[in-house]
C-alpha positions as CSV (number, residue, x, y, z in Angstrom):
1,X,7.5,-42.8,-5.8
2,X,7.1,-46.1,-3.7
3,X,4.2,-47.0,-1.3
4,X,6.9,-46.4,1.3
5,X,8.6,-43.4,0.4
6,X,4.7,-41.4,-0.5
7,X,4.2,-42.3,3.2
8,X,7.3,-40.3,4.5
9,X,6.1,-37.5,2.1
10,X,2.7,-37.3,3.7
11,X,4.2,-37.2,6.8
12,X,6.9,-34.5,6.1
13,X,3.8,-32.4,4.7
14,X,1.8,-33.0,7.8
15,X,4.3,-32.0,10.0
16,X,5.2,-28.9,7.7
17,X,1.7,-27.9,7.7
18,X,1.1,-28.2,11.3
19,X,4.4,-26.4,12.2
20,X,3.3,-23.6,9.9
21,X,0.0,-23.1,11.1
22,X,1.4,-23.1,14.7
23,X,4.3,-20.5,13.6
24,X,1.6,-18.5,11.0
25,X,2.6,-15.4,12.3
26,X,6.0,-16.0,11.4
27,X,5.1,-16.0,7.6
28,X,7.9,-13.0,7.8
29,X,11.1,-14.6,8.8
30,X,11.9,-11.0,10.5
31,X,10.7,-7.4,11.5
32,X,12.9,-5.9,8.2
33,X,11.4,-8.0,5.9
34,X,7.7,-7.0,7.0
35,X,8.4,-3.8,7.2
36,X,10.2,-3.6,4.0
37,X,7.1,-5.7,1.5
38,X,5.0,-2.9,4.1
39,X,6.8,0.3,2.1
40,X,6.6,-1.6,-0.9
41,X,2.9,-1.9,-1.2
42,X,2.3,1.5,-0.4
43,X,5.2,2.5,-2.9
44,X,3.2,0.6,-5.8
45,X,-0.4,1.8,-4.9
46,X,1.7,5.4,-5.5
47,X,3.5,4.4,-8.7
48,X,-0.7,3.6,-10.2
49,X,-1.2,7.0,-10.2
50,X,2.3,7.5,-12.4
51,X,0.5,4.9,-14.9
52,X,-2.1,5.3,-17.3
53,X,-5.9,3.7,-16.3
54,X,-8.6,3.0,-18.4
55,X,-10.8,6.1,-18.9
56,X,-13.2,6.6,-16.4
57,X,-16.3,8.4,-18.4
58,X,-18.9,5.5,-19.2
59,X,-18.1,3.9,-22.2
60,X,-14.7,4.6,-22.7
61,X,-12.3,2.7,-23.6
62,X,-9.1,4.6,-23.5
63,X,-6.1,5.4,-22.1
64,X,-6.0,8.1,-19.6
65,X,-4.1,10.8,-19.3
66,X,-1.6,10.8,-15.8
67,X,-3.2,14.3,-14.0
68,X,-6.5,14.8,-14.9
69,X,-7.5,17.4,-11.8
70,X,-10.9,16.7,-9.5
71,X,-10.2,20.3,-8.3
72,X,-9.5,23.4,-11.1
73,X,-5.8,23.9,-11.0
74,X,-5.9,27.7,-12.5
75,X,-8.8,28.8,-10.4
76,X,-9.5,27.1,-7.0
77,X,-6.1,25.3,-6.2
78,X,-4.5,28.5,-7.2
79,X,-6.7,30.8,-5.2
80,X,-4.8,29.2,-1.8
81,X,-1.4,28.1,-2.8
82,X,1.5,29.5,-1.7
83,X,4.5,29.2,-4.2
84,X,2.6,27.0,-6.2
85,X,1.8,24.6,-3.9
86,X,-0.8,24.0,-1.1
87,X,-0.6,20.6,1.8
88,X,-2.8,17.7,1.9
89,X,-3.3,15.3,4.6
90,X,-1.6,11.3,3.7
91,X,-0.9,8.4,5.6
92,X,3.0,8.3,6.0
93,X,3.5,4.7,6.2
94,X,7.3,5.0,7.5
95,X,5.5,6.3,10.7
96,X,2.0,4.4,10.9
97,X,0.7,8.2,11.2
98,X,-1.2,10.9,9.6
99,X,1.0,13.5,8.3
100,X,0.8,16.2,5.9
101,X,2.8,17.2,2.8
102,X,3.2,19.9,0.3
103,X,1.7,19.3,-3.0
104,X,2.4,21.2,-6.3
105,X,-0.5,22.3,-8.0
106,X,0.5,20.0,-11.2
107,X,-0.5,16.7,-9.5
108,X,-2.8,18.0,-6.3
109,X,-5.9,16.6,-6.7
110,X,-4.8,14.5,-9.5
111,X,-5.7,11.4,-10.4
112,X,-5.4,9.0,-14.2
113,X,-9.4,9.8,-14.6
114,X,-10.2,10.7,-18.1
115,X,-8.9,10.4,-21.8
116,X,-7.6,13.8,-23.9
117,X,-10.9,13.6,-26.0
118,X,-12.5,13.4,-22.4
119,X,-10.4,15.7,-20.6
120,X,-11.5,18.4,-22.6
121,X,-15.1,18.5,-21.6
122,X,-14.0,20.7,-18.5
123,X,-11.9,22.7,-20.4
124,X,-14.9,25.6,-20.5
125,X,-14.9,26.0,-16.5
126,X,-11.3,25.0,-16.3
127,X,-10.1,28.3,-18.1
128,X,-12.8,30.5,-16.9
129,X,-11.3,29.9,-13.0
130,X,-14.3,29.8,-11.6
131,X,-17.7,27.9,-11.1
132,X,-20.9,29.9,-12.0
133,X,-23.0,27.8,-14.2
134,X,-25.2,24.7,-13.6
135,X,-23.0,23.2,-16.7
136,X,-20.1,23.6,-14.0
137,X,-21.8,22.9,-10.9
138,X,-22.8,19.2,-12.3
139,X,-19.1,18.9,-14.5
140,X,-17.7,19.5,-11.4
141,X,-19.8,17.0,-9.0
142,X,-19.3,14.4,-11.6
143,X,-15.9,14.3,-11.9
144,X,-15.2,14.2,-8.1
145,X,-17.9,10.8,-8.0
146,X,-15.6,9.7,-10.9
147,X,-12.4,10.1,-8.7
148,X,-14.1,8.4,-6.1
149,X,-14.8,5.3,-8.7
150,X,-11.2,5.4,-10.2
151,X,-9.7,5.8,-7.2
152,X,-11.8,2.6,-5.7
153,X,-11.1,0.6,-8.3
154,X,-7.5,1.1,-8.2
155,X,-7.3,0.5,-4.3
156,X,-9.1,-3.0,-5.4
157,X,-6.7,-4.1,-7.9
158,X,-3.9,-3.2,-5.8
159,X,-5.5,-5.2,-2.7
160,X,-6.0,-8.2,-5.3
161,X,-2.0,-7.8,-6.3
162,X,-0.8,-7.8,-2.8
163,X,-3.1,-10.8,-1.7
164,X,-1.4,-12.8,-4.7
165,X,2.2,-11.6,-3.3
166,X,1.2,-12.5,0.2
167,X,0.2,-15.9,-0.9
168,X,3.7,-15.9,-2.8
169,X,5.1,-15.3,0.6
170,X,3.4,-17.9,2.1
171,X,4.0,-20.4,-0.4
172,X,8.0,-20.0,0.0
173,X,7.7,-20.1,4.0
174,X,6.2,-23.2,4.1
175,X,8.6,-24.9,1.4
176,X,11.5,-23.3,3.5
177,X,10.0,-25.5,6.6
178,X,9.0,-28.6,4.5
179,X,12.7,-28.5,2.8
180,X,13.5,-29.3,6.6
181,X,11.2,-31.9,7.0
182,X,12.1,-33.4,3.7
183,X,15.9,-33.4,4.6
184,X,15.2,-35.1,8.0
185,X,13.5,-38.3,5.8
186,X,16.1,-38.1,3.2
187,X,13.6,-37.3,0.7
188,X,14.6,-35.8,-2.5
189,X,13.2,-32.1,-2.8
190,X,13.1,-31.6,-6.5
191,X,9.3,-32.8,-5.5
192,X,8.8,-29.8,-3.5
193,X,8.3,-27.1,-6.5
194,X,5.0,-29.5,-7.1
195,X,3.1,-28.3,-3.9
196,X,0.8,-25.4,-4.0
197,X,0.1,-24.1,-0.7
198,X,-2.8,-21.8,0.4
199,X,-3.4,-20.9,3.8
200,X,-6.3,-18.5,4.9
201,X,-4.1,-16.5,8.2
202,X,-5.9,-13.7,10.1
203,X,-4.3,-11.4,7.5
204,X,-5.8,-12.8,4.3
205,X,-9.0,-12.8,6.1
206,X,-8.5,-9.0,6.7
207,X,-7.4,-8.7,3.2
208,X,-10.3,-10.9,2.1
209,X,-13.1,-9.1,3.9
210,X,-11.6,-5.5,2.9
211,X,-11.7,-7.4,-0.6
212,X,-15.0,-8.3,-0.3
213,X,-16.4,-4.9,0.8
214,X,-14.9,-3.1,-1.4
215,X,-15.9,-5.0,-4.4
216,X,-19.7,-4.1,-2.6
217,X,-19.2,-0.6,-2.4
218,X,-17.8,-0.3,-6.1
219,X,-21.4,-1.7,-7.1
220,X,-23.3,0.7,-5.3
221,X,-21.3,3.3,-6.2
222,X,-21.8,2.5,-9.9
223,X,-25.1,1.3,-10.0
224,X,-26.7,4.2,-7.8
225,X,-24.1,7.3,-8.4
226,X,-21.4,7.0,-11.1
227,X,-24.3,5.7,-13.7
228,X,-27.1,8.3,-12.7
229,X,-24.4,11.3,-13.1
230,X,-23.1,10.0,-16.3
231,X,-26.5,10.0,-17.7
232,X,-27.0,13.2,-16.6
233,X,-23.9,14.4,-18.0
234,X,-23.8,12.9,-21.1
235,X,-27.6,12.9,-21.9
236,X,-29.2,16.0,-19.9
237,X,-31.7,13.6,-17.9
238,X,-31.1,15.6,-14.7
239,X,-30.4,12.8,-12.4
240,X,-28.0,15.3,-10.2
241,X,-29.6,17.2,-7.8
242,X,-27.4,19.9,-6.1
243,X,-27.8,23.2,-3.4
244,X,-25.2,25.5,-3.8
245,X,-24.2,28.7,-1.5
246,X,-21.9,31.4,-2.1
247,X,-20.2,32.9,1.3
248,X,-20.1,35.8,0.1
249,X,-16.5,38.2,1.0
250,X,-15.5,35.1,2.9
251,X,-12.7,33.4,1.6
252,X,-12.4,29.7,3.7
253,X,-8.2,28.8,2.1
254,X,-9.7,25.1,1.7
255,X,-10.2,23.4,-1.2
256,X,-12.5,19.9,-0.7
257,X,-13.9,17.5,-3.1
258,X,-15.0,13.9,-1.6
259,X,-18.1,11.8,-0.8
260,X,-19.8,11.1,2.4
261,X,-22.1,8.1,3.3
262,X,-24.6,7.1,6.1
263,X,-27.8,4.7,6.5
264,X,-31.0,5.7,6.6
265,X,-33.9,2.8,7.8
266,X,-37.2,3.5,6.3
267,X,-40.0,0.8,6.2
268,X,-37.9,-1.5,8.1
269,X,-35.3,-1.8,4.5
270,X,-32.2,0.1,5.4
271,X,-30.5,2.0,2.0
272,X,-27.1,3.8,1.9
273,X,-27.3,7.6,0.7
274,X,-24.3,9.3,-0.7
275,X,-23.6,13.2,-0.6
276,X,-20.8,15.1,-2.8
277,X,-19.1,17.7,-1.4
278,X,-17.2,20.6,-3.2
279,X,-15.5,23.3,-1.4
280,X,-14.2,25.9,-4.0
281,X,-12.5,29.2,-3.1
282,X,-13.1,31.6,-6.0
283,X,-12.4,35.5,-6.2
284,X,-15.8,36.3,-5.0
285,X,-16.1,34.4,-1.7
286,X,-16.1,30.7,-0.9
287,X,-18.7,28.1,-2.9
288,X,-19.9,25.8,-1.1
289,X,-21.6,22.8,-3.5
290,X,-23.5,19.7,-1.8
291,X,-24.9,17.1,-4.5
292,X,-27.1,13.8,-4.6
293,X,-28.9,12.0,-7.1
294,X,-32.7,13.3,-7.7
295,X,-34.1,10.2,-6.1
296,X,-32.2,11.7,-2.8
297,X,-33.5,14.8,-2.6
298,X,-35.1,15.1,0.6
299,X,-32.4,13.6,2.5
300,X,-30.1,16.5,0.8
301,X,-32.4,18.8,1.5
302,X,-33.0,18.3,5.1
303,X,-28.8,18.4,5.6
304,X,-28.6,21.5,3.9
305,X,-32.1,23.5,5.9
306,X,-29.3,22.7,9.5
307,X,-25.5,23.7,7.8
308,X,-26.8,26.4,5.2
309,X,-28.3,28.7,7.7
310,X,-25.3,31.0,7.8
311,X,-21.2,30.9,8.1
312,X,-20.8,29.5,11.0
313,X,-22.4,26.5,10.6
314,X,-21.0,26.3,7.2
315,X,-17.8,25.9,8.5
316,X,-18.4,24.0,10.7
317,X,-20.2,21.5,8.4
318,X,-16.6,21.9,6.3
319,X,-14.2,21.2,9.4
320,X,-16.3,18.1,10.2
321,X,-16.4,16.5,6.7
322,X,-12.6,17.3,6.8
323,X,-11.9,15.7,9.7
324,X,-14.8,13.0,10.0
325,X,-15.7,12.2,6.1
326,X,-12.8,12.4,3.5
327,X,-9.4,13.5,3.4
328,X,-9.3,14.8,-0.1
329,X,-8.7,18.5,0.8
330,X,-5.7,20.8,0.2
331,X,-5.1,23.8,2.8
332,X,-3.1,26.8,2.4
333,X,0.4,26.4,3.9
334,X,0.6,29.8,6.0
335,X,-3.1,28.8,7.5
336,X,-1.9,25.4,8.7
337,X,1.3,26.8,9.9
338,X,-0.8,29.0,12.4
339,X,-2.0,26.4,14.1
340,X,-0.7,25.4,17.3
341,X,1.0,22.3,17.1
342,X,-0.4,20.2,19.3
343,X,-3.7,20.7,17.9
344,X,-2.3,19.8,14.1
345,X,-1.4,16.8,15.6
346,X,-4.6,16.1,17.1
347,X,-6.4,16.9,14.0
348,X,-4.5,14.5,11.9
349,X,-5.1,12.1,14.8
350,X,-8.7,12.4,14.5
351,X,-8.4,11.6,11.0
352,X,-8.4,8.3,11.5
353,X,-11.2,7.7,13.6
354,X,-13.2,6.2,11.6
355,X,-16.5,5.9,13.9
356,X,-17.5,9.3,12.8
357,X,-19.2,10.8,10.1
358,X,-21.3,13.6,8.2
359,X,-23.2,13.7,11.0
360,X,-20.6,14.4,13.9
361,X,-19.9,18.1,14.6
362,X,-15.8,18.6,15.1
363,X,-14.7,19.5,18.6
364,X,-11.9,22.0,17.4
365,X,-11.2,24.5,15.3
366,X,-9.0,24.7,12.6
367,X,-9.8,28.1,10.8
368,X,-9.4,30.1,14.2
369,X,-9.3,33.9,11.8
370,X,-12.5,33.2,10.6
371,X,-14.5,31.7,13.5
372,X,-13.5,34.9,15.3
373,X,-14.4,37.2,12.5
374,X,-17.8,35.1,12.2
375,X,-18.3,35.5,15.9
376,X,-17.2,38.7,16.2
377,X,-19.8,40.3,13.7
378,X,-22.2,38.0,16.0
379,X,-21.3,39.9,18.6
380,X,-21.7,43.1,17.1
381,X,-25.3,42.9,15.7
382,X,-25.9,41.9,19.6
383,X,-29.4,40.3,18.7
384,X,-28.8,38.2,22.1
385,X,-32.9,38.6,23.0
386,X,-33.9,36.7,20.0
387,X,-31.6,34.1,19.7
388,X,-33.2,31.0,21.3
389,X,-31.2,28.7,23.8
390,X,-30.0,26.2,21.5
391,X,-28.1,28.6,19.2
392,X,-26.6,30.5,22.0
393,X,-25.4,27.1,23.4
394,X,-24.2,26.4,19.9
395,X,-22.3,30.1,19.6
396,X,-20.5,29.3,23.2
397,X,-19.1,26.2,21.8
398,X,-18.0,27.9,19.0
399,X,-16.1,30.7,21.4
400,X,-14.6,27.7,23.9
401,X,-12.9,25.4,20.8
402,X,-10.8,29.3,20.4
403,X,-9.7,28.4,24.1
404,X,-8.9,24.7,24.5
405,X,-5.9,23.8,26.9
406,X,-3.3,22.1,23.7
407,X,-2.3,20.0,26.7
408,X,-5.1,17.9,27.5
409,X,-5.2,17.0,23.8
410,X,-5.7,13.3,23.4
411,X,-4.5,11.3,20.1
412,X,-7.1,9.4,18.2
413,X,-5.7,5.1,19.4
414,X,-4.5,4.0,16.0
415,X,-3.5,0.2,17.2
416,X,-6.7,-1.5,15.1
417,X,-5.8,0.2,12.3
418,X,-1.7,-0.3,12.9
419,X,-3.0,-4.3,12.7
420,X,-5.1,-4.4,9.6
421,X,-2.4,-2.6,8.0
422,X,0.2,-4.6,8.8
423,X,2.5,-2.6,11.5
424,X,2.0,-4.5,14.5
């Protein structure tokens, strides 16, 4: 290439470049094909969980199996499907929504976790259909922080492939507009498949940062959860600490098992504390399991002396954590079905809110039998003189979210999140 003709080049790239950059949102020559590399990165993230993973118990190197269960099939999942199958919240990404659908108890609460040799560890509690053993209780809070990990650590890789697409995508918009240029200076584009392009848009710096803080949380999450509980698991060193409650006679027909986080400032450091929580519905009543690490145990504690008082606030701690803290949880069908509506919508709405947490009470109801039959037997003991004022203020708006008007229901605005994810 001649003085003259390297000159024309550098101009073509210039003016590629700078039309680019001016037209960056136009990296997608049209809606379709936006839309369409949209469905197909939710449709791979859902094909990793058809795929082996390496085995997620410390030290392993294996293959996993596909459907190694966070929740007991036989026993808990069981005790609320309907036909063999219960509904779980999900992100339907043909509608940029929260929707529901019905899961078969084969693959709800699934997940390529552990190896056959691994596997079997839970095989004691799995086939006894129910937890009533420490053994359990910490088998069963470690394998939910180990779906947590897995599950992380897919979401990263999958983030990581799409980024490399993306920057595929960009690479063959800009040679489509520097073809152009080239043409207009007669310049011979057999050249062209020697430019690598890289431009940092507003949505690789969306991807980057999500990147980037999810890389952060993986750490913590190993270093200060997943390593303490495999310790404890594999060595007996007791570094889960756990309360436990049985409702007795009440069966709640939800099944939970996810991790909530939140920020605690002491001597002006600020740490991040992590609960697990386990919802299990078992013949005898409902077990309710809420578990840190050792070195938390104040913190647990403190949560537990407000929500363990009695059923009520037990399920309200439960609605909350459904709503406000993970969507892991499988529902009966004919419970969901009962509620109104409007209010389903709502609820899956609210899902997506993501400025709430463990902390924030939920303003509706979605288990309306049992907060009556809670508040009924309230009523009945009628020990009205020695309830103070706050839990009488608490008990009325217990008894108003049985009364709300469906119609002045207000959807949760999902536009930031439509952005990050692509949609608009």
């Amino acid at each position: 290439m001649d003085l003259k003709e390297e000159k024309k080049w550098n101009l073509a790239l210039d003016l590629a470049m700078e039309e680019f950059v001016k037209q960056e949102e136009t990296v997608f020559t049209n809606e379709g094909q936006r839309k369409k590399l949209l469905f197909e990165y939710s449709h791979k993230f859902e094909a990793m969980f058809d795929k082996p993973q390496k085995c997620v118990f410390l030290g392993c190197g294996k293959n996993s199996i596909l459907h190694s269960h966070t929740l007991q099939k036989s026993g808990t999942l069981k005790h609320i499907s309907e036909d063999n199958h219960v509904l779980q919240p999900f992100f339907n990404e043909k509608k940029g929504t929260m929707d529901i659908r019905r899961r078969g108890l084969n693959t709800a609460s699934s997940f390529p976790g552990f190896c056959t040799d691994h596997e079997g560890i839970f095989h004691t509690f799995e086939n006894a259909k129910e937890i009533n053993k420490d053994k359990d209780i910490r088998l069963q809070l470690f394998r939910t922080i180990c779906r947590e990990l897995q599950v992380k650590k897919m979401i990263l890789n999958h983030l990581n492939q799409q980024k490399e697409e993306y920057y595929n995508l960009q690479q063959s918009r800009f040679n489509e507009i520097l073809l152009k240029h080239l043409k207009t200076f007669n310049l011979d584009h057999i050249e062209l498949k020697k430019v690598d392009f890289h431009h940092t848009d507003a949505r690789l710096n969306l991807l980057n940062n999500e990147i980037k803080n999810l890389e952060n949380t993986i750490k913590f999450f190993k270093d200060e959860y997943y390593k303490p509980y495999s310790i404890d698991i594999q060595k007996g060193k007791e570094k889960i600490y756990y309360q436990v409650v049985l409702i007795s006679q009440q069966y709640i027909p939800v099944c939970f098992a996810g991790i909530g986080t939140f920020k605690v400032t002491e001597a002006k450091k600020t740490k991040e504390i992590l609960f697990v929580l386990n919802v299990i519905p078992q013949h005898n009543g409902t077990l309710v399991i809420l578990g840190s690490t050792k070195s938390n145990k104040s913190y647990l504690d403190n949560y537990v002396r407000v929500y363990f008082q009695d059923a009520l606030l037990i399920l309200v701690m439960i609605e909350s954590w459904m709503i406000h803290v993970s969507d892991h949880w499988f529902i009966k069908q004919s419970i969901w079905e009962s509620i109104p509506v409007k209010r389903r919508d709502k609820i899956l709405s609210d899902i997506l809110d993501l400025n709430k947490g463990l902390f924030d009470q939920y303003h509706l109801s979605i288990f309306d039998d049992i907060r009556k039959k809670i508040l009924s037997k309230i009523d009945e003991e009628n020990n009205w003189p020695s309830i103070n004022k706050e839990t009488i203020d608490f008990i009325k708006k217990q008894k108003d979210k049985l009364s709300q008007v469906p119609e002045k229901y207000s959807n949760f605005p999902v536009e930031n999140i439509l952005k990050t994810k692509g949609y608009i």
